[in-house]
Each structure stands twice: as structure tokens, then as C-alpha cells.
C-alpha positions in Angstrom: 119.4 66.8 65.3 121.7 69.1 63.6 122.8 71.8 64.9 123.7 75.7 63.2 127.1 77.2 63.8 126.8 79.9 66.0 127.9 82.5 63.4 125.9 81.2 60.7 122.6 81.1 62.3 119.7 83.9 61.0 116.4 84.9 63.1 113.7 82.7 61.8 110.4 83.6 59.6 112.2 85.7 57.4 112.4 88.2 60.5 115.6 91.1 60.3 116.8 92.3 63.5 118.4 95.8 63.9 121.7 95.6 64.9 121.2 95.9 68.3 118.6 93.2 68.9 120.9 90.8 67.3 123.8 91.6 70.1 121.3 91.0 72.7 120.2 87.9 70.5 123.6 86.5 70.4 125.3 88.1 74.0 126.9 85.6 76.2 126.1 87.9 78.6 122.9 88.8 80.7 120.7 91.9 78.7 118.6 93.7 80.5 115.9 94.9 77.3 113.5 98.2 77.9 111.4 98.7 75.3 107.5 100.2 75.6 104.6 98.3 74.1 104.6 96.7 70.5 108.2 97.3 70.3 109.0 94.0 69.8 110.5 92.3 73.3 108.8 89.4 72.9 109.9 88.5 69.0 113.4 89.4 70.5 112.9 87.0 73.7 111.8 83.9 71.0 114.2 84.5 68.5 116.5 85.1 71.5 115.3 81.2 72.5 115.5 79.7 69.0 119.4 81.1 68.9 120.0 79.1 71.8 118.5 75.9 70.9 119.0 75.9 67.3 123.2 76.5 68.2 123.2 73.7 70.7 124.4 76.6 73.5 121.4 75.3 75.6 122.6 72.1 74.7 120.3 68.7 75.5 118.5 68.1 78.3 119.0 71.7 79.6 115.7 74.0 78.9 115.0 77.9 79.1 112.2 78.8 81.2 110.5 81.8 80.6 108.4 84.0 83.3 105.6 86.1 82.5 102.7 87.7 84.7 100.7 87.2 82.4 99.0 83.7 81.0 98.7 85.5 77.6 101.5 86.6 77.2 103.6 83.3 78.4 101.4 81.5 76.0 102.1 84.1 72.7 105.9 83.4 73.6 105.2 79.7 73.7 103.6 79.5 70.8 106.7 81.9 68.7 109.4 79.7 70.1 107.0 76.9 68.4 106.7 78.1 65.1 110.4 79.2 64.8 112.1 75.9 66.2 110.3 73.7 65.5 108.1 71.0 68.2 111.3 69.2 69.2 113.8 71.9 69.5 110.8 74.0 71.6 110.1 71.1 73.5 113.5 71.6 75.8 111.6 75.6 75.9 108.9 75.8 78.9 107.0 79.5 79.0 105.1 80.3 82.1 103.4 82.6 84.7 105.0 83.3 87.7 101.8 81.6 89.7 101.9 78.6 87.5 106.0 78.1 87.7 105.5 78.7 92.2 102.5 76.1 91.8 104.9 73.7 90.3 107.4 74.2 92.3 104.9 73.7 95.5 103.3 70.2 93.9 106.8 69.1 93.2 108.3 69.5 96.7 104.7 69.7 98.8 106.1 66.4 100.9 109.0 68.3 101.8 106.9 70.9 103.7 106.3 70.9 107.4 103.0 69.2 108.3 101.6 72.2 109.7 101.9 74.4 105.8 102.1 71.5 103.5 99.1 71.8 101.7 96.6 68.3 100.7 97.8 66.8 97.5 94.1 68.0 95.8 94.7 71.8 97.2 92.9 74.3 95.9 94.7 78.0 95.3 92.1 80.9 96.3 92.6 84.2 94.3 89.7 86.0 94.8 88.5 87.8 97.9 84.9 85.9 97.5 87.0 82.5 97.4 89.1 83.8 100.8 85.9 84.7 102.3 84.4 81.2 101.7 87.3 79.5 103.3 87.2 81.9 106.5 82.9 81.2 106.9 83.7 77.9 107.2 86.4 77.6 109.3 84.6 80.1 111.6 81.8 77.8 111.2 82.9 75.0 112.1 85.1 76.2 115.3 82.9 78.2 116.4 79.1 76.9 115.8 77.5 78.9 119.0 78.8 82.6 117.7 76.0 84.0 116.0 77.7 87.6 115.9 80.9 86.3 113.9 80.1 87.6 110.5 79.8 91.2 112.2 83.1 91.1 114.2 85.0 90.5 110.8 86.4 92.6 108.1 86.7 90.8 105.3 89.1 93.3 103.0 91.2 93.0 105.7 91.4 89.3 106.3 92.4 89.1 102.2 94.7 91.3 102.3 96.3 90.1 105.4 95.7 86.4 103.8 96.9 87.4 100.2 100.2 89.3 101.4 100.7 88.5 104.6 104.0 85.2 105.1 102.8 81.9 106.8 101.2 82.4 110.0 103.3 82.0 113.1 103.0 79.2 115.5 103.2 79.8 119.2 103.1 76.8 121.7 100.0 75.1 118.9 98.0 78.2 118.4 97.7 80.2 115.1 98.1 84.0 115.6 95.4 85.6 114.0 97.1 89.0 112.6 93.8 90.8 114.0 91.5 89.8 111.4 88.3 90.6 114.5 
């Protein structure tokens, strides 16, 4: 692979940058970018990529990762960082969501977690209130079989919520707290 002297590389596709998206392009330096919609962060965060890989400064087997909130939008960056470098240069560039970068993080160090919050290899994430309420009938279900009442004594926005933002639960001498989900 050949590499382009720092000085002598140009953004890709033909693309010009004003002068101060090149700075940020070429900084050394972290570059905090604001910018409102369609003004062009995410040509500047590819281009921005392709500098660094096509110059060797993110030199082999280092990679960029990129984090977006959005699966969309990780995927559009993806994609630039493609066209402009090229499949092996982009290769070394990995463009995700925040979920899907803490999910691989989570299946690549699950058997380091305790036995009590390490999840089952085939673990299921539940993002939806319906999906948290499903989990909570049956586990209600199957502890408590003779407690007709149970579906009246629980608030469900609550329990998702609490379930959704809510840390671990803690453990006291082998029981759960419940954070008042009755």
C-alpha cells in the first residue's frame, strides 16, 4: 500500500473544503465541529477518516471507530469512508451506534462478568416497553404461580423506566431489591 505525504494529500471525489474544514481535516489536535443540519459534518468526519488512513497517521493495524446514535447515520459514514478510500484502507475504519459498539463490548468480555449480571451467551436485548413487560409476566409467572392479583399490583411504565434507566440491581444477603415496581 502506498501511502500520500501528509502535505500532498486532497479530499477525495473531487470534494473542496473551505479553509476551515481542512484545519479541522488535518489538526493533530482534538476539534470539537458544530454545525446544524446538512451542513456537511459528516462529509468532514469521512474525509476527516480518509486523511488519516490514506497518510498512514492511523498507521496499520490501528482503526478509527466512529459513534453515532443513530444506525442511519453510522451506516451513511460507513459507506463515505468506503467510497473515498477504498475497501482496504476502510477496512482498518469501523462506524457504529453507541448500542451496537456497548453490545460488543458486552459479548466480548460477557465471561468476565460476575455470575449474577453476566448475561447467557444467546441474550436477548429488550428495547421496547412491550418486550420489558413480557420478561416481567413471566418471571412473575413463574415465581409466583398462586397470585392471581399480580397484573393489577404492577405499573408497568414504571417498571421500564426503572428497568431501562435504572444501574444493576443491588444484591443484599441473595435477594434482588425490587426498586418498588408493586
Amino acid at each position: 500500500m502506498s501511502y500520500v505525504n501528509p502535505e500532498n494529500w486532497i479530499p477525495s471525489e473531487g470534494i473542496i473544503l473551505e479553509p476551515a474544514a481542512t484545519v479541522a481535516v488535518k489538526s493533530e489536535l482534538n476539534t470539537i465541529i458544530l454545525a446544524g443540519p446538512g451542513a456537511g459534518k459528516t462529509e468532514l468526519l469521512a474525509q476527516r477518516a480518509c486523511y488519516l488512513l490514506q497518510t498512514n497517521l492511523c498507521p496499520s493495524p490501528q482503526k478509527i471507530l466512529a459513534i453515532s446514535f443513530k444506525t442511519d447515520a453510522a451506516e451513511n459514514l460507513r459507506k463515505r469512508v468506503e467510497l473515498r478510500c477504498g475497501k482496504e484502507l476502510s477496512a482498518r475504519f469501523e462506524s457504529r451506534t453507541y448500542d451496537s459498539f456497548a453490545k460488543q463490548l458486552l459479548d466480548r468480555f460477557r465471561l468476565g462478568i460476575p455470575d449474577a449480571y453476566r448475561p447467557a451467551k444467546d441474550y436477548h436485548i429488550a428495547t421496547t416497553s412491550r418486550e420489558i413487560q413480557d420478561i416481567a409476566v413471566g418471571f412473575i409467572k413463574e415465581r409466583h404461580p398462586n397470585s392471581p392479583d399480580w397484573p393489577h399490583e404492577i405499573n408497568f411504565n414504571l417498571l421500564f423506566r426503572r428497568l431501562s434507566e435504572d444501574g444493576l440491581p443491588f444484591l443484599k444477603t441473595g435477594k434482588i431489591f425490587t426498586h418498588g415496581f408493586w
